[in-house]
C-alpha positions as CSV (number, residue, x, y, z in Angstrom):
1,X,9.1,-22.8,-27.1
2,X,7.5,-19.8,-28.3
3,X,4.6,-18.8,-26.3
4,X,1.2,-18.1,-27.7
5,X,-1.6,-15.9,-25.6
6,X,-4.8,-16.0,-25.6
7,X,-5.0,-12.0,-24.9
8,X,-3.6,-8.7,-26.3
9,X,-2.4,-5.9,-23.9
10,X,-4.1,-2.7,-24.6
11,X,-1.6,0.5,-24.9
12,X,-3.7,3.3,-23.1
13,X,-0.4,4.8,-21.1
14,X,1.2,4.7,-24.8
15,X,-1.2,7.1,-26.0
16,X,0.5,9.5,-23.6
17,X,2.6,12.2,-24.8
18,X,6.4,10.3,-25.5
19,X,7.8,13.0,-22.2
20,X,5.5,10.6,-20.1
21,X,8.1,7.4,-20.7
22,X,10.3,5.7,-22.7
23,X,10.4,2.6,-24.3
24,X,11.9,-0.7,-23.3
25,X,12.4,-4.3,-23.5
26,X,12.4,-6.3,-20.4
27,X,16.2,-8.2,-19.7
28,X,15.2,-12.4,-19.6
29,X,15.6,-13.7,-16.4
30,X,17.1,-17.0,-16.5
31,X,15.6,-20.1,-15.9
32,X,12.3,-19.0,-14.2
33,X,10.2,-21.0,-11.7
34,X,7.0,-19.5,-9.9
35,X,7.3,-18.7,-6.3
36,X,3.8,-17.5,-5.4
37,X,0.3,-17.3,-7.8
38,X,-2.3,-15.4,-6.9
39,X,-5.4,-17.5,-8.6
40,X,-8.1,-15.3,-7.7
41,X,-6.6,-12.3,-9.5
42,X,-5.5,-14.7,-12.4
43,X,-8.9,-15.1,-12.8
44,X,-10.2,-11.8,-13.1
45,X,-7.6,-11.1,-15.6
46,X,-8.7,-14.1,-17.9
47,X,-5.2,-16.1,-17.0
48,X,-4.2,-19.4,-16.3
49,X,-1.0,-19.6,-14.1
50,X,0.4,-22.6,-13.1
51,X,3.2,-24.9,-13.6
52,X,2.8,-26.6,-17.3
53,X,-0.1,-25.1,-18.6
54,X,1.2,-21.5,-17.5
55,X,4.2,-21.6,-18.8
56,X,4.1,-19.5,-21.5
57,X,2.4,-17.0,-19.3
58,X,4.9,-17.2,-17.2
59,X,7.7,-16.3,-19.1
60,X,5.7,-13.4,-20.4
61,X,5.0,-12.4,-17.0
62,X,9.2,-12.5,-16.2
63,X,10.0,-10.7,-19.0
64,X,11.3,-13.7,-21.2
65,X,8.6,-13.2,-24.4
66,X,6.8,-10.3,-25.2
67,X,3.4,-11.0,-27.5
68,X,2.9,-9.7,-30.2
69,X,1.7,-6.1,-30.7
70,X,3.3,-5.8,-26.9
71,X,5.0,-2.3,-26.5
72,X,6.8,-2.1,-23.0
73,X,7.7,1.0,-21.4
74,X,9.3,2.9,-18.4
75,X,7.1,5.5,-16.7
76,X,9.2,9.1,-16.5
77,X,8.4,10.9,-13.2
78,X,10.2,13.4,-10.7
79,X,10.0,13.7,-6.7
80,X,10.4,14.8,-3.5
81,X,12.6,12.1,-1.9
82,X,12.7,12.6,2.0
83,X,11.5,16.6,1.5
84,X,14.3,17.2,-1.8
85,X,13.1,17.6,-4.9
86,X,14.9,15.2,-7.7
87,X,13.9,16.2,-11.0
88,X,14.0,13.1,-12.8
89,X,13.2,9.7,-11.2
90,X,11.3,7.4,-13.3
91,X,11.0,3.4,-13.5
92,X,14.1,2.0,-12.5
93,X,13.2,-1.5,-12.2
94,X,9.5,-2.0,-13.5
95,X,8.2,-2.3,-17.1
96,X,4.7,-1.6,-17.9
97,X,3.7,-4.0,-20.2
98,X,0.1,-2.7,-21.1
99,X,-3.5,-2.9,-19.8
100,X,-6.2,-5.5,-20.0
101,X,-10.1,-6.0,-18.7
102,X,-10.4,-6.1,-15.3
103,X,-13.6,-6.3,-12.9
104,X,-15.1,-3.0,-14.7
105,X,-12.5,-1.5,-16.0
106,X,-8.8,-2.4,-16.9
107,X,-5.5,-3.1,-15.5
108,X,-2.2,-1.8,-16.3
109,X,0.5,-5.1,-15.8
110,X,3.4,-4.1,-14.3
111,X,7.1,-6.6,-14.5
112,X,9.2,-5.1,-11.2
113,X,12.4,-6.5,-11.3
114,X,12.5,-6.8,-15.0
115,X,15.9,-5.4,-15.6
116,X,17.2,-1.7,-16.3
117,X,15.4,0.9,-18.0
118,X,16.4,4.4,-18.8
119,X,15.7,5.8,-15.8
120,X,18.0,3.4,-14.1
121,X,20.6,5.5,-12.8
122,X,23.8,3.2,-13.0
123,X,21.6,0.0,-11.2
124,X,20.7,-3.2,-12.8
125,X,16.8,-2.9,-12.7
126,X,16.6,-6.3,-10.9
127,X,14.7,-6.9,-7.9
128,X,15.4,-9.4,-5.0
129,X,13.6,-12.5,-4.0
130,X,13.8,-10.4,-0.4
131,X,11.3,-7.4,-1.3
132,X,9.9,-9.1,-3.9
133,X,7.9,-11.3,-1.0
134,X,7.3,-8.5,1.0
135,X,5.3,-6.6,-1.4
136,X,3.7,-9.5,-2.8
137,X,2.2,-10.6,0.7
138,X,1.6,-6.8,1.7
139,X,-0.4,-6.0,-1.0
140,X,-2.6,-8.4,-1.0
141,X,-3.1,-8.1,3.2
142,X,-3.3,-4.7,2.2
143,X,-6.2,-5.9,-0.1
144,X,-7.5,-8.2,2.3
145,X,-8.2,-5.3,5.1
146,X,-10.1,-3.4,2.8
147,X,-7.3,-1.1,2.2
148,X,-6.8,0.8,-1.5
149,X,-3.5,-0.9,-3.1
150,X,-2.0,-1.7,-5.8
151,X,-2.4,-5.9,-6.1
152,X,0.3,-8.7,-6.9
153,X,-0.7,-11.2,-9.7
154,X,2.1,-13.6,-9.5
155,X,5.6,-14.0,-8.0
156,X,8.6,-15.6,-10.4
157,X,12.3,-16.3,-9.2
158,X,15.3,-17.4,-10.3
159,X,18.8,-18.2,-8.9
160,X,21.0,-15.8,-11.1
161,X,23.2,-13.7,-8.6
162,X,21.7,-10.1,-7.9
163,X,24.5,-8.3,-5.7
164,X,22.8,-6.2,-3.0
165,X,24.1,-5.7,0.3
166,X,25.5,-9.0,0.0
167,X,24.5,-11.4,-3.1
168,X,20.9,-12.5,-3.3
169,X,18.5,-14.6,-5.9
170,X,16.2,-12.1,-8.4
171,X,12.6,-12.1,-8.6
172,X,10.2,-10.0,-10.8
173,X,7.0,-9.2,-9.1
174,X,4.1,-8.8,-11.8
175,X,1.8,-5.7,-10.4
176,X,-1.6,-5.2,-11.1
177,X,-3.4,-1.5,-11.2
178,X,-5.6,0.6,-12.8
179,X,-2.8,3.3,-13.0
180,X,0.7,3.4,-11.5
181,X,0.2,6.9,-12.2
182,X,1.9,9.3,-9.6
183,X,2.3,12.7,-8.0
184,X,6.1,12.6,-9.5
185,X,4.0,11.9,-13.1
186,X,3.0,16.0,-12.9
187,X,5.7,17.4,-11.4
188,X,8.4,16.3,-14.0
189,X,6.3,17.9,-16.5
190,X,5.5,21.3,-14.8
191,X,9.5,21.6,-13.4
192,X,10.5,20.9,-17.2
193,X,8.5,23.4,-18.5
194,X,6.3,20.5,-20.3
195,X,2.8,22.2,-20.0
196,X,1.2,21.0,-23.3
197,X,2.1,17.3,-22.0
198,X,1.1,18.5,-18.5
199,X,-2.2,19.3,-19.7
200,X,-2.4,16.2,-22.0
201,X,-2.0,14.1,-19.1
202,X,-4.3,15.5,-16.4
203,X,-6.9,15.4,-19.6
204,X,-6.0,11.5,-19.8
205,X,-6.5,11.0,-16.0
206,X,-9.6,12.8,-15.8
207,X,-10.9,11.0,-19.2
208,X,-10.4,7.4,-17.3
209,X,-11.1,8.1,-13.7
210,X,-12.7,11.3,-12.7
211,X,-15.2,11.7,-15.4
212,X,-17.3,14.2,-13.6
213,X,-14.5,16.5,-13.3
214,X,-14.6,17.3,-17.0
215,X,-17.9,19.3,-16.1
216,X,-16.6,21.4,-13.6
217,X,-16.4,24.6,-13.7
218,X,-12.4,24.3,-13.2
219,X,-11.8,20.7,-14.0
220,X,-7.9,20.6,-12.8
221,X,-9.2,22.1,-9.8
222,X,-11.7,19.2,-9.4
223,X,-9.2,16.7,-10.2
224,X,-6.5,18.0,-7.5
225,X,-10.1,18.1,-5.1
226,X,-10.4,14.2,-5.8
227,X,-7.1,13.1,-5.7
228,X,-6.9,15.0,-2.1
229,X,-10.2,13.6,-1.0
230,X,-9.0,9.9,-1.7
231,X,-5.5,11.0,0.0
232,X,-7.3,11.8,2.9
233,X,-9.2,8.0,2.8
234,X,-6.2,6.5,2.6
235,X,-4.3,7.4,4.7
236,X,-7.0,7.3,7.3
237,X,-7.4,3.5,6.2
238,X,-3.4,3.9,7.2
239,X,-3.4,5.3,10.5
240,X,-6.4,3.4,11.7
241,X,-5.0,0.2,11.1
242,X,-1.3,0.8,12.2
243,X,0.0,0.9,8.5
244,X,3.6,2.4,8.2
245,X,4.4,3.0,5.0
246,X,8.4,4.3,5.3
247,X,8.7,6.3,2.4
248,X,6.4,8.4,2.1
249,X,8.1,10.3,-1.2
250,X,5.8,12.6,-3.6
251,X,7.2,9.4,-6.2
252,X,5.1,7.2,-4.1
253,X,2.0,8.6,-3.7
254,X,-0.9,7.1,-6.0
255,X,-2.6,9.8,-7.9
256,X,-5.8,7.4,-7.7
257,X,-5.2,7.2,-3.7
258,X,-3.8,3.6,-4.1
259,X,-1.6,2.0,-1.4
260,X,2.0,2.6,-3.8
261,X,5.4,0.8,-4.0
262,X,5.6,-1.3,-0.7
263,X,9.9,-0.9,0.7
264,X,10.6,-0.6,4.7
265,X,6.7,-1.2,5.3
266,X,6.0,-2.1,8.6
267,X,2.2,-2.6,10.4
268,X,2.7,-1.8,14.4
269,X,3.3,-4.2,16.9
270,X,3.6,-2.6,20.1
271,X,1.8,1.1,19.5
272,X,4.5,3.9,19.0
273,X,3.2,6.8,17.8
274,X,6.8,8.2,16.8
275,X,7.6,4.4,15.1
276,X,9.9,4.6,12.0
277,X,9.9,1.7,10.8
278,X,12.7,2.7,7.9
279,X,16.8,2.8,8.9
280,X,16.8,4.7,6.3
281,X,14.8,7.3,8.1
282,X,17.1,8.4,10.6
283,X,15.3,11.7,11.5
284,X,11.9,9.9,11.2
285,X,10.4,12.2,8.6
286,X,8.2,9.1,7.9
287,X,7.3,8.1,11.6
288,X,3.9,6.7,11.9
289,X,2.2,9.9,13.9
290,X,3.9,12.4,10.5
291,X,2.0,10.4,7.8
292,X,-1.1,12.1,7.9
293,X,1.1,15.7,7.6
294,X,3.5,14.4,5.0
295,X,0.7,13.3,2.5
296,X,-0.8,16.4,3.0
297,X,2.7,17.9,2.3
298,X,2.8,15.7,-0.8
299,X,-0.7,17.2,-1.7
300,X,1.4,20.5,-1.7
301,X,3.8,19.4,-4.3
302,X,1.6,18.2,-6.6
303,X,-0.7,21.6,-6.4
304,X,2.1,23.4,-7.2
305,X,2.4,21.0,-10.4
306,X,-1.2,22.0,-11.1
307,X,-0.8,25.6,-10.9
308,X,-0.1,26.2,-15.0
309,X,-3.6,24.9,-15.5
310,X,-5.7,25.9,-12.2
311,X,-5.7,28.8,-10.7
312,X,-3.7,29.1,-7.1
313,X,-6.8,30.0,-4.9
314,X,-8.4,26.8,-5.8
315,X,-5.6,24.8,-5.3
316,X,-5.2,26.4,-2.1
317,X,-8.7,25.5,-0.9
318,X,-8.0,21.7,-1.8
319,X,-4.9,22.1,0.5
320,X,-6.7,23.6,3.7
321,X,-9.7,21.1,3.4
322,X,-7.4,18.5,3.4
323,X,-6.9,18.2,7.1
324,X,-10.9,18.1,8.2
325,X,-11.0,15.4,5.0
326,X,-8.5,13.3,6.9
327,X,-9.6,13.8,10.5
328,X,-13.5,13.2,9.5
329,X,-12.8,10.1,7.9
330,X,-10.3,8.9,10.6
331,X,-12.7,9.3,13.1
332,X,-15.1,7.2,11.5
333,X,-12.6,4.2,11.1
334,X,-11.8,4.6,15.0
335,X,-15.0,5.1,15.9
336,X,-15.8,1.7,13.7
337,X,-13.1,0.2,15.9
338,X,-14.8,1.2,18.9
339,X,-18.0,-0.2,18.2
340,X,-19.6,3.3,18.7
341,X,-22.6,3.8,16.7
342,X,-22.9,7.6,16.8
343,X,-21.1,10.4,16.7
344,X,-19.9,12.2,19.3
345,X,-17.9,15.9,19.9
346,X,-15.7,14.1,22.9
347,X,-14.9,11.5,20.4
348,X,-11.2,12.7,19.4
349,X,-10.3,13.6,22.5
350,X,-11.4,9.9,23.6
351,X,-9.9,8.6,20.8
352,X,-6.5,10.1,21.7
353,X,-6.5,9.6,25.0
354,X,-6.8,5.4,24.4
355,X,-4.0,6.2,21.9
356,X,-1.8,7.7,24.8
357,X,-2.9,5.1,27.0
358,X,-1.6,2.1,24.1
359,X,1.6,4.2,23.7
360,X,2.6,4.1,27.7
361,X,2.7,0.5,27.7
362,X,3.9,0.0,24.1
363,X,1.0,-2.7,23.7
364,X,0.0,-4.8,20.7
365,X,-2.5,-2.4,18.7
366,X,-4.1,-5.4,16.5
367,X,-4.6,-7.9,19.3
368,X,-5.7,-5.3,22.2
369,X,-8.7,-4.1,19.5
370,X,-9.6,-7.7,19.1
371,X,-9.9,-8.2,22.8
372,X,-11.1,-4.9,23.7
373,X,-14.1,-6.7,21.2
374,X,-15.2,-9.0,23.6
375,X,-15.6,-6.4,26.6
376,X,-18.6,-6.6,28.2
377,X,-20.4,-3.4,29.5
378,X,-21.2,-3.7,33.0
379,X,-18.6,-6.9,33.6
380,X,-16.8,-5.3,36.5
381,X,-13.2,-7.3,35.2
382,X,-12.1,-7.9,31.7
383,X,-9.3,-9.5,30.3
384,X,-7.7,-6.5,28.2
385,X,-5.8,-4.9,30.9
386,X,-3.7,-7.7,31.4
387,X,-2.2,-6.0,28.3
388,X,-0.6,-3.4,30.5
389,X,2.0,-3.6,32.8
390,X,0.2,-1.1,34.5
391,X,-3.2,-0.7,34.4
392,X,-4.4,1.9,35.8
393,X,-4.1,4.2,33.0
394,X,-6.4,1.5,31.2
395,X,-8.9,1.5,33.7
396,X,-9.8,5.5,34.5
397,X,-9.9,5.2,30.0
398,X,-12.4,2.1,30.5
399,X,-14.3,3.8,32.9
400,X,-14.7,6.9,30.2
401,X,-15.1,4.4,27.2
402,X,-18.3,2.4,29.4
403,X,-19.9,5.6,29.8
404,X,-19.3,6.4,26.0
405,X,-20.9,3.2,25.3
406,X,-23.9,3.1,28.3
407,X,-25.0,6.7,26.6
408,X,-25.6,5.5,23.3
409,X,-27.6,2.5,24.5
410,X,-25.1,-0.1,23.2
411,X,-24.8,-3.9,23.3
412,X,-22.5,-6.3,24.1
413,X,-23.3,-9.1,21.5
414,X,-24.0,-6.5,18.8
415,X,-21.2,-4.3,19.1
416,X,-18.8,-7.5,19.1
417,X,-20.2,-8.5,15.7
418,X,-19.7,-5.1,14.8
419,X,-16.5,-4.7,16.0
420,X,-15.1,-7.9,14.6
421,X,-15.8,-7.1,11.5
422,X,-13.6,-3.8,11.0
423,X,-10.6,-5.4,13.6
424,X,-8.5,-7.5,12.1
425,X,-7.4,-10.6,13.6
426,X,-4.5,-11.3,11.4
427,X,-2.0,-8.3,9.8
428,X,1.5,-9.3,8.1
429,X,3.5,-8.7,11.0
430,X,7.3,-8.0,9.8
431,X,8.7,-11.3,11.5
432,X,5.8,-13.5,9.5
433,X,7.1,-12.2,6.5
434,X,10.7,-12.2,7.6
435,X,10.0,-16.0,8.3
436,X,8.3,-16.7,5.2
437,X,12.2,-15.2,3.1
438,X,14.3,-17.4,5.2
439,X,12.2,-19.9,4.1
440,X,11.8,-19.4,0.3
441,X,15.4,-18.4,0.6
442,X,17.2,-20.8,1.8
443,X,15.5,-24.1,0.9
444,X,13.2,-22.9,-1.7
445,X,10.5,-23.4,0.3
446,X,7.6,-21.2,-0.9
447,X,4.5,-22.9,1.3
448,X,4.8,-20.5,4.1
449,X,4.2,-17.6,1.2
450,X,1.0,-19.4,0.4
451,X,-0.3,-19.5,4.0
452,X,0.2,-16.4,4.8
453,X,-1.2,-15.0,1.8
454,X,-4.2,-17.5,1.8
455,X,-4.6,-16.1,6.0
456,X,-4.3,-12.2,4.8
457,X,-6.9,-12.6,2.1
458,X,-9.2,-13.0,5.3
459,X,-8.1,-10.9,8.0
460,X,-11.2,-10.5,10.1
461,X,-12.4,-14.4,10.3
462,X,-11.4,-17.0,12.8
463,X,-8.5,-19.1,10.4
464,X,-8.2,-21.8,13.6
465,X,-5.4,-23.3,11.7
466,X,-3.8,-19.5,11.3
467,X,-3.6,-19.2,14.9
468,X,-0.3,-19.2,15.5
469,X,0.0,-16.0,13.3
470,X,-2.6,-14.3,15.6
471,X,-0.1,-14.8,18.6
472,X,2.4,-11.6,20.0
473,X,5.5,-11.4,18.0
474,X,8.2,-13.4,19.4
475,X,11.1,-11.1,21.2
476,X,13.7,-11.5,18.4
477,X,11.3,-9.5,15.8
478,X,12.4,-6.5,17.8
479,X,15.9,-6.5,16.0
480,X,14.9,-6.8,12.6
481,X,15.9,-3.9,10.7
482,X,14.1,-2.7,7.3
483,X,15.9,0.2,4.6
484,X,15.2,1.1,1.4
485,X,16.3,-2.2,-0.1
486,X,14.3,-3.9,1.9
């Protein structure tokens, strides 16, 4: 049946210099069936996606059709992969297919999984039903905390054979954005000499997203000055909420300071400052505690990308403000999660010393910020240090938190509401979404994907139903392992 549509992709990236990408037709997947819909998004993006009515969507949205006037293409980029530069990466496995209105703006739609590109290097462009869930569901939790991400419109399998580790079932995940544009996007154009296109395409980022930096006195300079500003947000939206992202490579960091390209992800159960939560990672470049210093490092990479079009001093000043841009808006989050209403100098040392305190004992960091929630000021007990096998570190920081709290007049029943609002109850803890794969995996059983994602798309309300997924992660979650394929 050929498919008809009632929209037309725009082709902003296409208007790129051609050194930007390549094009490409996405590889069918045989016999389709949807896995996991995200309505709300649909929605925004004018679509309809569902079984009958969306089926012609859907087989645009694998790859099957293409519309016409529909011009696919690979994104060409370069990196640092794990601190070694690799001077030509590119789209391996996803296909932009164009853009479209969105909210107040547009979307670039992106097909991962929808079969070898150019810059495939040997592999098959396919992606797994595995990952594919993974970064569906973290996404949109992602999205759900209030944390800047990319977003997942819609989830398709099929059985066809995809030979991994072992052989699995392929899935293409269909992305939304408003740029998969990356650090790697400059860098393969500065290394290779490209400086016209360079120039052409900080022009085209600026043009769409940082307007105001056209009237600057140095507008490349202003544009590395944003994208480190949002970098710093993020990954303060990161550390706050116990975000790991596991491959932290200059390929995967957003130039719009958007959560990018979900693998070994992890959000932290017990608090280790030093988790890695990629096997990949053996020497833990990535651990938890380095992301704040590795994005900055990133930062680096791209400046030095910048530095045919802005001059080094001003790049270099981006690169030391960096740090105070990251631990003022850190602070803020923590102090959020505190329920502290003002600032105070002693803050980051309190801050780190609670931090120390979770790290002793290892203890759930998303459940002991709910509890510590429903603390009450001059209760001489509280339940939150039965959290710690021992708690006397717990109390000598309680007793420094209460007077925190008694000099900035605050209130129990305010400072819950307040509290509750910015500390989740729910995150997509690796066993949940390990769970939810066996499921759609072995008996194609995709209701537990729904769940989850329908409990993650409200992460700070009481779900009574969702309780369960509130509860400490059962002991077997400690073995599960997560590498790049993951």
């Amino acid at each position: 049946m050929k498919p008809s549509f009632a929209f037309t992709f725009g082709r902003r990236f296409q208007s790129l210099p051609a050194a930007c990408y390549r094009p490409v037709r996405p590889t069918p997947l045989p016999d389709p069936y949807w896995v996991a819909i995200n309505h709300d998004l649909a929605q925004q993006l004018g679509m309809t996606l569902a079984d009958g009515a969306g089926d012609s969507v859907r087989d645009l949205l694998c790859g099957n059709h293409c519309p016409p006037g529909c011009q696919p293409l690979a994104a060409r980029y370069a990196g640092h992969q794990f601190g070694v530069y690799v001077p030509q990466l590119g789209d391996g496995r996803a296909v932009l297919l164009g853009d479209l209105p969105w909210l107040d703006g547009r979307a670039e739609i992106q097909l991962k999984g929808a079969g070898p590109t150019p810059f495939s290097r040997g592999g098959d462009g396919r992606a797994v039903l595995r990952s594919s869930v993974r970064e569906y569901l973290a996404s949109e939790a992602m999205h759900g905390l209030g944390i800047a991400t990319t977003r997942a419109l819609c989830l398709i399998g099929s059985d066809a054979p995809v030979w991994r580790e072992q052989p699995e079932t392929a899935a293409v995940l269909t992305r939304v954005a408003p740029s998969f544009i990356r650090f790697g996007s400059f860098e393969v154009l500065c290394h290779q000499g490209q400086l016209r296109e360079l120039t052409e395409l900080a022009d085209f980022v600026i043009r769409h997203w940082f307007a105001a930096c056209r009237d600057a006195e140095a507008p490349y300079a202003a544009l590395f000055a944003e994208v480190a500003r949002r970098t710093a947000e993020l990954l303060a939206q990161w550390q706050a909420a116990g975000f790991c992202h596991g491959v932290m490579n200059s390929d995967n960091m957003s130039i719009l300071g958007l959560t990018l390209d979900y693998g070994p992800f992890a959000f932290l159960d017990g608090f280790d400052a030093g988790y890695v939560c990629n096997h990949s990672d053996p020497a833990g470049r990535y651990a938890f505690k380095q992301q704040p210093r590795v994005a900055q490092w990133n930062l680096q990479c791209l400046g030095s990308a910048l530095l045919p079009l802005a001059a080094e001093p001003a790049l270099l000043e981006v690169l030391s403000a960096y740090a105070g841009q990251f631990e003022f808006a850190y602070l803020e989050r923590m102090r959020a999660k505190l329920g502290l209403l003002t600032r105070d100098a002693g803050d980051a040392d309190l801050i780190e010393a609670l931090l120390l305190v979770l790290h002793a004992d290892q203890v759930d960091y998303t459940r002991f910020f709910r509890r510590l929630s429903q603390l009450e000021l001059n209760a001489p007990e509280d339940d939150v240090s039965a959290q710690f096998a021992d708690p006397a570190l717990w109390w000598q920081w309680r007793a420094r938190y209460r007077a925190r709290l008694e000099a900035e007049g605050s209130q129990d029943a305010l400072r819950r509401q307040a509290m509750l609002r910015v500390n989740p109850k729910y995150i997509l803890r690796t066993y949940l979404a390990e769970s939810a794969i066996a499921l759609a995996r072995d008996q194609h059983d995709f209701s537990e994907i729904e769940r989850l994602a329908r409990c993650l798309s409200r992460p700070y309300d009481e779900q009574p139903e969702f309780e369960a997924y509130a509860a400490a992660p059962p002991c077997w979650a400690r073995d599960i392992c997560l590498s790049c394929s993951s």
